[in-house]
C-alpha positions, 0 to 999 in steps of 0.5 A: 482486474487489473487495467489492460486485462479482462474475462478474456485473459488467461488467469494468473495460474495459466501464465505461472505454468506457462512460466515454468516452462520458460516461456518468457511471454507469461511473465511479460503478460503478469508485468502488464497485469499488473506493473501500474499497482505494483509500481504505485505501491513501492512509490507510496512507500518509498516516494522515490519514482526511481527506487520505486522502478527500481522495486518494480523490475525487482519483483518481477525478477523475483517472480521469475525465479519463485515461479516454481513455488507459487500457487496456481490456484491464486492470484499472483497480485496479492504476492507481488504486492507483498514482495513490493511492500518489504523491498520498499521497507528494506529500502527504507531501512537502509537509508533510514528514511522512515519520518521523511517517508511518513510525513510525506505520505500522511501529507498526501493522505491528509491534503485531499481531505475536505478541510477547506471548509475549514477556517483554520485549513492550515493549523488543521491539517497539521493537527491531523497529520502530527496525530497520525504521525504518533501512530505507531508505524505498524498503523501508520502503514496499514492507514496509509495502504487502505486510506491512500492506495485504498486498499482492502483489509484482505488485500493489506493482511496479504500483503503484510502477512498477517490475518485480516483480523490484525489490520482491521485492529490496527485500524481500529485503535488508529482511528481510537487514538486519532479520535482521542489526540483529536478531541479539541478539534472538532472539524478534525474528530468529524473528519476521523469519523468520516475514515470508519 
C-alpha cells in the first residue's frame, strides 16, 4: 500500500463511489494515496521535474472526469500508473526527446550497479548503457520500469497494457541481446545475469 495509507483507509473503490457523487475529499484522499509513485513514474520518464507535475495534476484531472467509468472492485494505482505512462510518452513525443530521455534513464539505471569493483568502471559503464541503448525501446521501457522504479511484471502489463506474458518476453530478449552485445565483457555479462 501506498505511503501515508494503511488497513484502516477506505479502498480505492470506496473513494471512486464517493467521487461520483461529487465529493471532492475522495479524490483528495486518491491524490495522497498515491501522488509520490505516480509523480516518480512520469519523472522517470520524462526527467523534467516540471513536466512530470505537470502529468501528475493531469492524471488526477482525469481521474475526476473518468470516475464514472472505473472499476470499484480494483484498485485505481494500476490506472493512474498507465494514464502517467502515455502522457509522459505523448510528451516526449512531441518534444522528440526519446535519445536524451533513454541516455539519461539508462544512465541512472547503469551508475548504482556495483562496477566499482570494476577496474575499467568508466569504459564499463558505457558499454553497458550503449547495449541497452540499442534495445528496441519497447524494451528499454519495460527495463527501465522494472530495474529503475522496480516495478513488478503485472504492474508493467497494466500499466502498458499489454498481458504480463509481453513484458516478461521483452525481458527476457533484453536480457539475451544484453548477454549477447556483451559477451567480450565479462564483468559486464555477469552483471546482466545478476538482472534475471
Amino acid at each position: 500500500m501506498e505511503t501515508g495509507a494503511n488497513w484502516q483507509d477506505p479502498p480505492d473503490g470506496t473513494l471512486i463511489l464517493r467521487l461520483r457523487q461529487g465529493d471532492t475529499s475522495a479524490l483528495a484522499d486518491i491524490y495522497e494515496r498515491y501522488k509520490d509513485r505516480v509523480y516518480r513514474t512520469a519523472l522517470a520518464i520524462t526527467r523534467d521535474p516540471a513536466a512530470a507535475e505537470d502529468i501528475l495534476q493531469e492524471c488526477f484531472v482525469r481521474l475526476f472526469t473518468h470516475a464514472d467509468g472505473l472499476r470499484t472492485t480494483e484498485p485505481v494505482g494500476p490506472w493512474l500508473y498507465r494514464v502517467a505512462v502515455n502522457l509522459s510518452v505523448d510528451w516526449l513525443s512531441h518534444r522528440q526527446r526519446w535519445f536524451g530521455l533513454i541516455n539519461r534513464l539508462i544512465e541512472r539505471w547503469t551508475a548504482p550497479l556495483r562496477v566499482e569493483r570494476v577496474v575499467e568502471e568508466r569504459e564499463l559503464q558505457e558499454k553497458v548503457q550503449n547495449a541497452i541503448r540499442s534495445l528496441p525501446l519497447s524494451q528499454q521501457v519495460v527495463v527501465v520500469l522494472h530495474y529503475l522504479e522496480g516495478l513488478s511484471l503485472k504492474e508493467i502489463a497494466e500499466i502498458l497494457e499489454v498481458p504480463e506474458g509481453t513484458v516478461k518476453s521483452r525481458l527476457h530478449y533484453a536480457r539475451e541481446a544484453l548477454r549477447e552485445r556483451l559477451t567480450e565483457w565479462r564483468p559486464a555479462v555477469e552483471m546482466v545475469y545478476e538482472l534475471t
